[in-house]
C-alpha positions, 0 to 999 in steps of 0.5 A, a space after each residue: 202654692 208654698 211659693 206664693 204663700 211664702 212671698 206673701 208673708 215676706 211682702 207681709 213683713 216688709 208692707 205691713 203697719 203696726 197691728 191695732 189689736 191687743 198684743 195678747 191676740 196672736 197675730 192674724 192669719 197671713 192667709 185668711 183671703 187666700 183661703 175664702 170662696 170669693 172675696 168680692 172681685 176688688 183689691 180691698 177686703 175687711 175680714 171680720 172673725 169670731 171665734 164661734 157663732 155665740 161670740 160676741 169679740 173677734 177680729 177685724 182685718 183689712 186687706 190690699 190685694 198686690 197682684 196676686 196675693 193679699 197683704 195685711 193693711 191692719 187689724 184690731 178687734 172687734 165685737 158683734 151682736 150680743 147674741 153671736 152670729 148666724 147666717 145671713 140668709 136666715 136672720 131675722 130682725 130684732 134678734 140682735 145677731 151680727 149677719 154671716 156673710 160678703 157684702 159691700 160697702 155703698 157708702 160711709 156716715 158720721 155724726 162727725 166730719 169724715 177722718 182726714 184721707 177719706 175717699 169714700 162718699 161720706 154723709 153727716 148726719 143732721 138731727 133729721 137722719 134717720 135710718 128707717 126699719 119700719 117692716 111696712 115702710 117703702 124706706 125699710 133699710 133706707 137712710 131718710 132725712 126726716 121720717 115717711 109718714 109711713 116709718 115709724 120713729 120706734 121702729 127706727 134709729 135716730 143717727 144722732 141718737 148714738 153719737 158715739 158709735 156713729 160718729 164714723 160707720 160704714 153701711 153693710 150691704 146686708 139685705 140693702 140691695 133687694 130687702 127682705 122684709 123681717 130679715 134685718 135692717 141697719 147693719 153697720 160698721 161703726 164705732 164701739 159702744 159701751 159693749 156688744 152690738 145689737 147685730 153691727 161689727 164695731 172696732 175702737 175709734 181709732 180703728 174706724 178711722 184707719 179704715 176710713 182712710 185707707 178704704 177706696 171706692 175704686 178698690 170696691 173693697 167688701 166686708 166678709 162676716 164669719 167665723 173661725 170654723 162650721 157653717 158660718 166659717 168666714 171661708 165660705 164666703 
């Protein structure tokens, strides 16, 4: 295991580009991935980190899978939900906490074009998206173009409505495959905002385009959602 720990920080030094965070961060852990229950069965991996579950700052990394080790593609900070972080599981909706969790990625959005290299299937956004989080609509947790009659417009997001943090985002598989009702809907990774987040992981602009670029629906790369250590340590996932 030292072996392996140590050529995967040497193809670190050799493979890694300039890091995207403030340099009075330490440098992310070479071993984070190495470390996790399950980091999703693909080649690509984003980590994002808080330091405890009422943080609303941490970090964000993205990884390549070569071979059998993961090596660091680049990191940048991040912030989450202004109330912190809590288990996926037992979220509830409206409680503007960042899910703890490994999802998927189903596709990429913007109010803008999709960042040059982009591979991943990229919607823009009309005046008409909307994300639906109506509890009582068949839409909940849905992108519809033009609201059901049984979505409610205060119970939803306009995507054009946040033109700057959703000028580039990613959907987070949270709750997306088979939604719980009351359990949260349109959790993204998107775009910083004047602060923290109403329960979504955003990274500065320049970010989100890097891991546009860099992501690969072939790779099937998942985000992994914690913190540092205690139930919602990203190490469980």
């Amino acid at each position: 295991m030292r072996t392996a720990l140590a050529l995967s920080a040497a193809l670190l030094a050799l493979a890694t580009p300039a890091a995207t965070a403030d340099s009075a961060h330490p440098f992310p852990s070479t071993h984070l991935p190495h470390r996790m229950a399950d980091t999703g069965g693909g080649t690509q991996l984003i980590t994002a980190e808080a330091p405890a579950p009422g943080s609303t700052t941490g970090r964000v990394t993205w990884w390549t899978k070569r071979g059998p080790l993961w090596v660091l593609s680049g990191w940048t900070e991040a912030r989450f939900g202004a109330n912190g972080l809590v288990e996926g599981g037992s979220r509830k909706q409206g409680t503007s906490t960042t899910p703890t969790g490994l999802y998927d990625l189903p596709y990429a959005f913007g109010t803008e074009s999709a960042p040059y290299g982009t591979r991943y299937s990229y919607r823009h956004a009309t005046d008409k998206s909307w994300w639906c989080e109506d509890n009582a609509s068949k839409a909940y947790n849905r992108w519809v173009e033009g609201l059901p009659g049984d979505c409610r417009a205060s119970e939803s997001e306009r995507i054009t409505a946040f033109a700057e943090q959703y000028s580039h985002a990613m959907v987070i598989g949270f709750n997306y495959d088979q939604p719980v009702r009351g359990r949260g809907a349109g959790i993204f990774l998107h775009v910083n905002g004047r602060g923290s987040t109403a329960g979504c992981v955003s990274v500065p602009p320049y970010a989100m385009a890097r891991i546009l670029a860099w992501a690969d629906p072939a790779k099937h790369p998942h985000i992994a959602i914690g913190t540092a250590s205690g139930p919602t340590a990203i190490t469980r996932y």
